[in-house]
C-alpha positions in Angstrom: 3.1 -17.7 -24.8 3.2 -16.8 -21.2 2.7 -19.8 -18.5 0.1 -19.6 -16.0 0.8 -19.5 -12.2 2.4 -23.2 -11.1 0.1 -24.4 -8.7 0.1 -26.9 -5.7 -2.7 -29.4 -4.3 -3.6 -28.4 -0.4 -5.4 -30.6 1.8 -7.4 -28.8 4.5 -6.3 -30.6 7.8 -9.5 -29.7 9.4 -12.1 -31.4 6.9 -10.0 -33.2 4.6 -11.0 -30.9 1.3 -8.6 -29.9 -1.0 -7.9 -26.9 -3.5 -5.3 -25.6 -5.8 -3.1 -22.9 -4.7 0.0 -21.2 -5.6 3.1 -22.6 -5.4 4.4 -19.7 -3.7 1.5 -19.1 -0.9 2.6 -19.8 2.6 -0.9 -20.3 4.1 -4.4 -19.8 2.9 -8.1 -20.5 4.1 -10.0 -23.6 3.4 -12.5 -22.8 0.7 -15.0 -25.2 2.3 -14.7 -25.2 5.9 -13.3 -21.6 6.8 -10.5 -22.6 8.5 -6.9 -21.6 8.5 -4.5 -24.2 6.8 -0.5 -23.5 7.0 1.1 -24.7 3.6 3.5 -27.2 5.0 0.7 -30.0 4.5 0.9 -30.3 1.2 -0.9 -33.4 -1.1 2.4 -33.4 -3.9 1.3 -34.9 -7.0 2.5 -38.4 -8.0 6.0 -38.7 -10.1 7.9 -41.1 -12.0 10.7 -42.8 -10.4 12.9 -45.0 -12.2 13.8 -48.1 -11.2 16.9 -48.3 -8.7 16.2 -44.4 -8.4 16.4 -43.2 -5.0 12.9 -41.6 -3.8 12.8 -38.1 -4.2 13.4 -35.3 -1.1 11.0 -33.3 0.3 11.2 -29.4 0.0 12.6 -27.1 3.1 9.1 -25.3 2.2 7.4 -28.1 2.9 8.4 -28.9 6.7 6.0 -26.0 8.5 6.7 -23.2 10.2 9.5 -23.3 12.6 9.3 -23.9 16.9 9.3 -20.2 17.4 7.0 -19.1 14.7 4.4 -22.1 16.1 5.1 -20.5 19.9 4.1 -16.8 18.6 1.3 -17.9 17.6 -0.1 -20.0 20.6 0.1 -16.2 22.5 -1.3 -14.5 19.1 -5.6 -14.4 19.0 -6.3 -14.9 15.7 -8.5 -12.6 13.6 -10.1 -11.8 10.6 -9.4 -9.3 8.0 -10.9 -7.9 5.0 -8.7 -7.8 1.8 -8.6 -6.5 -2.1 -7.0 -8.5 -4.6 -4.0 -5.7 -6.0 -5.0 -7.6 -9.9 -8.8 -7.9 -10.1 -9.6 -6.0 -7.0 -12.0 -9.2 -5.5 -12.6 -8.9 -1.6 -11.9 -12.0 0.5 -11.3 -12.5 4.1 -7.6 -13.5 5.7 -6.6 -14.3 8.5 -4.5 -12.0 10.5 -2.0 -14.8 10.9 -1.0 -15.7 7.6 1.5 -14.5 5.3 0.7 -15.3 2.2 -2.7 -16.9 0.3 -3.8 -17.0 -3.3 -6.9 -15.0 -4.8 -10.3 -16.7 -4.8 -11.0 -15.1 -7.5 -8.1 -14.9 -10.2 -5.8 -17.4 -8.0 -3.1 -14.2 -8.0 -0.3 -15.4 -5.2 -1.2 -12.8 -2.3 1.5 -11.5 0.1 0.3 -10.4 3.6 4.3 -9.6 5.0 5.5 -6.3 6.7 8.9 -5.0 4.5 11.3 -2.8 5.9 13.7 -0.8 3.4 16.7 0.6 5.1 19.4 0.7 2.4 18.5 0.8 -1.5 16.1 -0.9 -2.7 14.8 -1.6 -6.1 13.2 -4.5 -6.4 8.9 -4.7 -7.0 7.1 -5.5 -4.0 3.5 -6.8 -3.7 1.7 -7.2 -0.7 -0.7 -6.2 1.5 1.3 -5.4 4.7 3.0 -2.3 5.4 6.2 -0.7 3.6 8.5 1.2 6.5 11.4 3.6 4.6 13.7 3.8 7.7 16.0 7.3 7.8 18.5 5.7 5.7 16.2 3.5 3.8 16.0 4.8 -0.4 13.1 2.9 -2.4 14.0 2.8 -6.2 11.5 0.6 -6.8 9.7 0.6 -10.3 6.7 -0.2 -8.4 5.5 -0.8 -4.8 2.0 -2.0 -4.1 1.1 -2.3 -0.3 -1.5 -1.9 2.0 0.1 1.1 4.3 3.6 2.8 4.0 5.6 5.1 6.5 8.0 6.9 5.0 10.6 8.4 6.7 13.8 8.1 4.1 14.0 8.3 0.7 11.2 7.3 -2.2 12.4 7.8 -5.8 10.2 5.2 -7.2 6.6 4.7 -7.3 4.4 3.8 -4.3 1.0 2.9 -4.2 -1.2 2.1 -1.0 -4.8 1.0 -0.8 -4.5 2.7 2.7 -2.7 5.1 4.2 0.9 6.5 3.7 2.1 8.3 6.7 5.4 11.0 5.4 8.0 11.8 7.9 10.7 12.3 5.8 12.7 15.7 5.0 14.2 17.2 1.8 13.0 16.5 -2.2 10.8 13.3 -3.4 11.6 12.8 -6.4 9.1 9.6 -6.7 5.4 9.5 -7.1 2.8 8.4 -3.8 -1.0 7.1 -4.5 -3.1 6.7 -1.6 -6.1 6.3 -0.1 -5.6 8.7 2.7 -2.1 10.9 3.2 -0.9 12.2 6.5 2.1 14.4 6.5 3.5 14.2 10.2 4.5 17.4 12.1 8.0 16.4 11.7 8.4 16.2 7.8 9.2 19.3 5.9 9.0 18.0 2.5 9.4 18.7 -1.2 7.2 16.5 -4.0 8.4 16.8 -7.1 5.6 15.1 -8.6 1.8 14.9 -8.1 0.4 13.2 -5.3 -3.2 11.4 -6.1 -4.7 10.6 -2.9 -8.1 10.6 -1.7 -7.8 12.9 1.4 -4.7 14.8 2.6 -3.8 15.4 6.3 -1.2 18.1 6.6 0.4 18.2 10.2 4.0 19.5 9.0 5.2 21.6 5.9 5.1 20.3 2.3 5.5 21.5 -0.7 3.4 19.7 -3.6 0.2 19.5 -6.3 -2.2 17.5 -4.7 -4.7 15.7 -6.3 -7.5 14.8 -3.8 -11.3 14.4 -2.9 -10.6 17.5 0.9 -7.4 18.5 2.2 -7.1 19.3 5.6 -4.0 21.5 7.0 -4.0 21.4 10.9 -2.6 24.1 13.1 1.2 23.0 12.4 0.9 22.5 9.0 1.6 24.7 6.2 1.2 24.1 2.0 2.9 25.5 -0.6 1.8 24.6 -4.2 -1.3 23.7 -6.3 -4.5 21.9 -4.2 -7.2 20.3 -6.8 -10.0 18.8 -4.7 -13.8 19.0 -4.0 -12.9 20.8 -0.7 -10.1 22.1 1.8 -9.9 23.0 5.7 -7.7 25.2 6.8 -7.4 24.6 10.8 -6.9 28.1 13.1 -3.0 28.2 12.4 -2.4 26.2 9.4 -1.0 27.9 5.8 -1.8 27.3 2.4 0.1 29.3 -0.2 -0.6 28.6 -3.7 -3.3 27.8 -6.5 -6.9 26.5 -5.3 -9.4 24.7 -7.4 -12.5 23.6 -6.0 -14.1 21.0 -8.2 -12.8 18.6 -10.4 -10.4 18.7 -13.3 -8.1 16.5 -15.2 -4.7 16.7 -14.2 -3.6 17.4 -18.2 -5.7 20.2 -18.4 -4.6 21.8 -15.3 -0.9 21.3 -16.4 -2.3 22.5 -20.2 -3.9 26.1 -18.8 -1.7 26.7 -15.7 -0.4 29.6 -16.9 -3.6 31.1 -18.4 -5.5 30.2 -15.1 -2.9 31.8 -13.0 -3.3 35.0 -14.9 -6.9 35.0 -14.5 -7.5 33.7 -11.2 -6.6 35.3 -8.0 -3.4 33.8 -6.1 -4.8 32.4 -2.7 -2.4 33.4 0.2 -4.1 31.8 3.8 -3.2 31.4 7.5 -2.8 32.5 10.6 -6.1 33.5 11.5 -9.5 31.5 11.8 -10.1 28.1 10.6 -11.9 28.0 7.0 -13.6 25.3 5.0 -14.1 25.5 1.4 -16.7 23.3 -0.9 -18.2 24.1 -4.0 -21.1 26.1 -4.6 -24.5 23.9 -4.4 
C-alpha cells in the first residue's frame, strides 16, 4: 500500500496555532489567523533518545530563509493571490511571497517557484509559477504542470498551464501544449505536430497546427496553416488562415475518424489579405 504524504507540525508565530503541513512545504498561511508563516519555525515531534546518546541535529531546512532572501523581502510588498490545487482543483489564497504551501483541501505539497529550462530536461515539474524554455532549453518532460510557460526552445514533452503559454520558438514541436489561453508571438514560425487544446488562440506569427479551442484570433502578422475546431474565429485585416474550419463543437476522434470524408465534402477555406472577418455559429 502506498504511504500518505509525511507531514510536519507548524506553529503560527503570530497566534500561536498550529497545523499539519507537508514535509516538503517551504511556507504556508495560518489556517486561523491569515497570516504568513515561513517553515523554518517548526514544532518537531518528540523522539527517543537513548541514554548517553548525543541529542539529535537540527535540519539545514529548518534554520529559515537566508540574510538575503529576508533583505528582498523587507523591499518586496506582499500580496495576495488566488490559486487552484493542480490534484483536486480547490481554490485557496497565497501569498505572493511564498514558495511553497500545502492544499487546504487534500494537503497536496504546492509549489509556487519560477523554473527555467535551458539544457534538457526531463524531470516532472509541479508548480504554480512559470516554466521559461530558454533558446537552447529542450523539455522532455513526461509532464509539466505550471501556471504560465514561455517557450522559446524546444518542448518534446507534455505541457500543461492553467494560464497562459506564450510560443516564441521556431522549427517542429513534437510535444503536446494545454492551456488556458495561447499566444503565438510575431517572432515564432512554428510547426505542431500534435493538437493543441487551449481555450482561446492568439496568433501574432506563423504556425502550423490543429487547434482545439473555444475562438481563435489571427492578428495582422499572423498567418495559420492547418485544421481550427472552435465555437468561433477572427481573422484581423492582414492575417491568414489556410486550412479546414469547423465552427461548433466536435470530438477530436471523430474529426480525426471523418477527416477525409469531410474534406471531400466540405469546401477548403483559403483566407487573408483583405478585411477583417469573424465567424460564429448560426443562432
Amino acid at each position: 500500500m502506498a504511504k500518505g504524504l509525511a507531514k510536519i507540525t507548524v506553529a503560527c508565530p503570530h497566534c500561536g496555532a498550529t497545523q499539519q503541513e507537508s514535509e516538503h512545504a517551504r511556507s504556508t498561511f495560518c489556517r486561523k489567523c491569515g497570516k504568513h508563516i515561513e517553515l523554518g519555525q517548526r514544532v518537531e515531534p518528540r523522539r527517543r533518545v537513548e541514554a548517553g546518546a548525543p541529542p539529535p541535529q537540527a535540519a539545514a531546512a529548518e534554520e529559515g530563509p537566508g540574510l538575503m532572501d529576508r533583505l528582498s523581502r523587507m523591499f518586496q510588498r506582499e500580496k495576495v493571490r488566488q490559486v487552484n490545487c493542480l490534484h483536486c482543483n480547490a481554490g485557496q489564497t497565497v501569498s505572493s511571497l511564498a514558495k511553497s504551501g500545502s492544499c487546504v483541501q487534500c494537503g497536496h505539497y504546492l509549489d509556487f517557484r519560477d523554473f527555467k529550462v535551458d539544457g534538457n530536461f526531463s524531470k516532472s515539474i509541479e508548480t504554480h509559477g512559470t516554466i521559461t524554455v530558454t533558446k537552447g532549453g529542450e523539455l522532455t518532460s513526461p509532464k509539466v504542470a505550471c501556471a504560465a510557460a514561455i517557450v522559446m526552445g524546444k518542448v518534446n514533452g507534455n505541457l500543461v498551464c492553467s494560464t497562459t503559454a506564450h510560443v516564441r520558438t521556431r522549427g517542429r514541436v513534437l510535444g503536446s501544449i494545454q492551456a488556458r489561453e495561447l499566444i503565438i508571438e510575431r517572432q515564432a514560425d512554428v510547426e505542431f505536430v500534435r493538437p493543441l487544446h487551449v481555450g482561446t488562440a492568439e496568433i501574432n506569427g506563423k504556425i502550423s497546427a490543429r487547434i482545439f479551442a473555444d475562438s481563435v484570433t489571427i492578428n495582422k502578422h499572423g498567418a495559420l496553416d492547418g485544421a481550427v475546431t472552435a465555437k468561433s474565429i477572427k481573422i484581423e485585416r492582414g492575417g491568414i488562415f489556410h486550412g479546414d474550419l469547423i465552427i461548433g463543437q466536435q470530438k477530436e476522434e471523430q474529426q480525426e475518424l471523418g477527416l477525409a470524408e469531410q474534406a471531400r465534402g466540405r469546401k477548403r477555406r483559403d483566407m487573408g489579405g483583405g478585411n477583417s472577418m469573424l465567424l460564429r455559429p448560426a443562432t
